[in-house]
C-alpha positions in Angstrom: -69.1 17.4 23.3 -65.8 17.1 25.0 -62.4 18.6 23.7 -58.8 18.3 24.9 -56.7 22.0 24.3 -53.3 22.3 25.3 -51.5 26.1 25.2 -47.4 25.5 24.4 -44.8 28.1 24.2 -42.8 26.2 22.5 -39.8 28.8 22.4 -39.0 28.0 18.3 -38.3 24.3 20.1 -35.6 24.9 22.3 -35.2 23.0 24.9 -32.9 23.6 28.3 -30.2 21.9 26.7 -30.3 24.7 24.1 -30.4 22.1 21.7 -33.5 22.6 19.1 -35.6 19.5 18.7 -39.1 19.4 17.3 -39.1 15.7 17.9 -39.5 16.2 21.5 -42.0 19.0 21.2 -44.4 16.6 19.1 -43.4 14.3 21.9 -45.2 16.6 24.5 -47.9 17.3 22.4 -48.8 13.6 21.4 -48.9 12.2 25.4 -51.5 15.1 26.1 -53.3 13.8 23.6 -54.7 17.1 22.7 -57.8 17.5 19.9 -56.5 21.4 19.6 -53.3 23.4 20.6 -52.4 27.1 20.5 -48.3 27.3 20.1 -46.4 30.6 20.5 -43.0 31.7 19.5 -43.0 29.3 16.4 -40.7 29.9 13.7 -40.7 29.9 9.9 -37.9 29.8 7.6 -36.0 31.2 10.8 -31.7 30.4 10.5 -31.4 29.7 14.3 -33.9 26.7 13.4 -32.6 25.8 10.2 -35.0 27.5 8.1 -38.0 25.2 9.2 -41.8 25.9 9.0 -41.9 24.6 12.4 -45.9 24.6 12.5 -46.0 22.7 9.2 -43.1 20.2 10.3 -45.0 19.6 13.8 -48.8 18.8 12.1 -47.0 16.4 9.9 -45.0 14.4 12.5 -48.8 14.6 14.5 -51.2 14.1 11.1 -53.0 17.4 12.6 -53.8 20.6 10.6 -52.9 24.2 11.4 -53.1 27.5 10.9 -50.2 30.2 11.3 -50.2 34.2 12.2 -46.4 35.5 11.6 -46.1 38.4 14.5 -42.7 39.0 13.3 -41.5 39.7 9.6 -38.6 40.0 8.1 -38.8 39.3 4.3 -39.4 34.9 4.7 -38.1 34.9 8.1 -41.1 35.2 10.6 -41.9 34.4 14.1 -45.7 33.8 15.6 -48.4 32.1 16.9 -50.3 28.5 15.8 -52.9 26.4 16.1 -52.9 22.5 15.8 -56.3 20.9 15.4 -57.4 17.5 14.6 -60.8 19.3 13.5 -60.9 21.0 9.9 -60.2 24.9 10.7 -62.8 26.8 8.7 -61.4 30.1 8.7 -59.0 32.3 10.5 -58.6 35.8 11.7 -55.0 37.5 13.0 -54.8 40.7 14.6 -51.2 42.6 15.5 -50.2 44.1 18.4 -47.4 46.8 18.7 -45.0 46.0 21.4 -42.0 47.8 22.6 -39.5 44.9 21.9 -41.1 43.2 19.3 -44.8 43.0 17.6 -47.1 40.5 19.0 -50.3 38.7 17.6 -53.8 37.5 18.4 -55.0 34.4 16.2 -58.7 33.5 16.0 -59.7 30.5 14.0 -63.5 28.9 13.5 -63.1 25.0 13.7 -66.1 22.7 12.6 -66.0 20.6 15.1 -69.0 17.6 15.8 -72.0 19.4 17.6 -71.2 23.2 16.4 -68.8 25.5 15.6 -66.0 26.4 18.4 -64.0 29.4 18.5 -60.7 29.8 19.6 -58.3 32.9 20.2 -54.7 32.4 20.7 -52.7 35.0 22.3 -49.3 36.0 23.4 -49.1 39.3 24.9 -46.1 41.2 25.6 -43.7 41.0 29.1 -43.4 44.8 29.4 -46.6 46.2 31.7 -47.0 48.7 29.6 -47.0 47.0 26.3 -49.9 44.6 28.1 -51.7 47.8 28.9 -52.1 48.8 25.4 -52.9 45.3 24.0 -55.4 43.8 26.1 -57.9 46.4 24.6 -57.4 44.7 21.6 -57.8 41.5 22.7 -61.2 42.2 24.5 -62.6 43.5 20.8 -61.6 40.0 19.6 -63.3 38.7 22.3 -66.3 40.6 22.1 -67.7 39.1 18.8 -67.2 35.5 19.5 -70.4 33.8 18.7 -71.1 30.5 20.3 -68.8 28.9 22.5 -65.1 30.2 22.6 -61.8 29.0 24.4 -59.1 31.4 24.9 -55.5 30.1 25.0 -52.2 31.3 25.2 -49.1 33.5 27.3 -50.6 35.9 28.7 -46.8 37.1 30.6 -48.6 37.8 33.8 -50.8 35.8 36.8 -54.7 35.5 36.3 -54.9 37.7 39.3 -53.5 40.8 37.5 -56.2 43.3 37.2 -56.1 43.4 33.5 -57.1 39.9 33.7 -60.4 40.8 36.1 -61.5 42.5 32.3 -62.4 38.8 31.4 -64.8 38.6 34.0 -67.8 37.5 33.8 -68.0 36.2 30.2 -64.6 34.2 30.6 -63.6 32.1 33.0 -60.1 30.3 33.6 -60.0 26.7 33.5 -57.4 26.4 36.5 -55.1 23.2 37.1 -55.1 21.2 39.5 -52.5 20.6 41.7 -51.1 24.3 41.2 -48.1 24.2 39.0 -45.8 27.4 37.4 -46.0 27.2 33.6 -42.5 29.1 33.3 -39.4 28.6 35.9 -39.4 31.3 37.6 -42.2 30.0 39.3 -45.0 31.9 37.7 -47.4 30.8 36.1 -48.7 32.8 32.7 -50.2 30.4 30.5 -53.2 30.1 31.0 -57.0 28.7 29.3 -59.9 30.2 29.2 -63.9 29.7 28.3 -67.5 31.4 27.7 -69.0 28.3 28.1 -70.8 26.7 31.4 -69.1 23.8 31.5 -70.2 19.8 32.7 -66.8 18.9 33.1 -63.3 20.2 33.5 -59.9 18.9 34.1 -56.5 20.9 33.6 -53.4 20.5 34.9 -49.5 21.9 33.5 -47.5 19.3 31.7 -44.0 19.5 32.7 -41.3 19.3 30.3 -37.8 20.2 29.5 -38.7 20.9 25.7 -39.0 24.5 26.1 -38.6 27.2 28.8 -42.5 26.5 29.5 -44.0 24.1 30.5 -47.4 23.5 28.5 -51.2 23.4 30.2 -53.6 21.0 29.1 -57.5 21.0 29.6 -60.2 18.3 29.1 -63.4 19.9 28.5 -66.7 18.9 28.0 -70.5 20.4 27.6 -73.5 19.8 26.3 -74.2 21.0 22.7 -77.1 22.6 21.7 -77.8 22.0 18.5 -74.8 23.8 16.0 -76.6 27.5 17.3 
């Protein structure tokens, strides 16, 4: 089996220019060539982006499906998380998380991909210390009842040597890029993928881009199957 995920803040597709462009953010998605991606800080029917579904508008211009969790409401307006996936997404599971500034999400979706089912969490976690104390809890019971293989994508807003990032240990283990890169320019580097699975390959490096105010990570995976268990 081998699968290509990419993790994107996309930041509701504004570039450094300020300008917004979804254009260029299916640009960066179509030269990593990626099977599945987990997007954060989309927006839907949002007036700074001209009242676009901006998932729905991006899996179009890509001929990809996708599956949404709003962590922000107000009345049509919202503000979340996606997935992208050239595989059919079976089903999907969202989970909120309180936040000091703003409420965040956790979306889970089942894709049937060849070989057996794959799960795959999308996260984006809040930049206060003490909101990420309260939510990584959360997360981990996600985690917990992932059958079969899992990735685990998203901005985490802190370094995979925080200590609340050792709570992954051992089940998951970060796919890390190669050179080092920062996904965010400041020089830090918070996006970050994740697996349960023992791998027979792995590539991942960060994908540059002016597009957003991250840059995006991509990872080429493969393993062996073991039947669909």
């Amino acid at each position: 089996m081998r699968l290509k995920v990419m993790t994107f803040n996309i930041h509701h597709g504004q570039g450094m220019d300020g300008v917004i462009d979804l254009d260029r953010i299916a640009s960066e998605i179509r030269k990593a060539d990626a099977d599945v991606i987990a997007l954060q800080e989309v927006d839907r029917f949002h007036p700074r982006s001209y009242f676009h579904d901006q998932l729905r508008r991006i899996g179009r211009k890509l001929g990809m499906k996708h599956a949404f969790s709003p962590s922000i409401n107000f009345g049509l307006v919202q503000y979340g998380n996606g997935f992208l996936s050239r595989y059919p997404i079976v089903s999907k599971q969202v989970l909120y998380l309180q936040g000091v500034n703003e409420r965040r999400s956790i979306l889970s979706v089942k894709l049937d991909t060849p070989g057996e089912p794959l799960t795959l969490v999308n996260v984006h976690l809040g930049v206060m210390e003490r909101e990420r104390a309260q939510q990584f809890p959360f997360l981990l019971n996600v985690l917990k009842p992932v059958e079969g293989r899992g990735i685990l994508l998203g901005d985490f807003n802190m370094g995979a040597k925080h200590p609340l990032m050792d709570l992954l240990k051992p089940v998951w283990s970060k796919v890390t890029p190669e050179p080092f890169a920062p996904t965010v320019r400041s020089g830090r580097e918070i996006d970050h993928i994740y697996i349960n699975l023992a791998l027979g390959k792995q590539r991942a490096y960060v994908q540059p881009t002016d597009a957003s105010d991250h840059h995006a990570v991509v990872a080429d995976l493969a393993w062996e199957t073991d039947g669909g268990h």
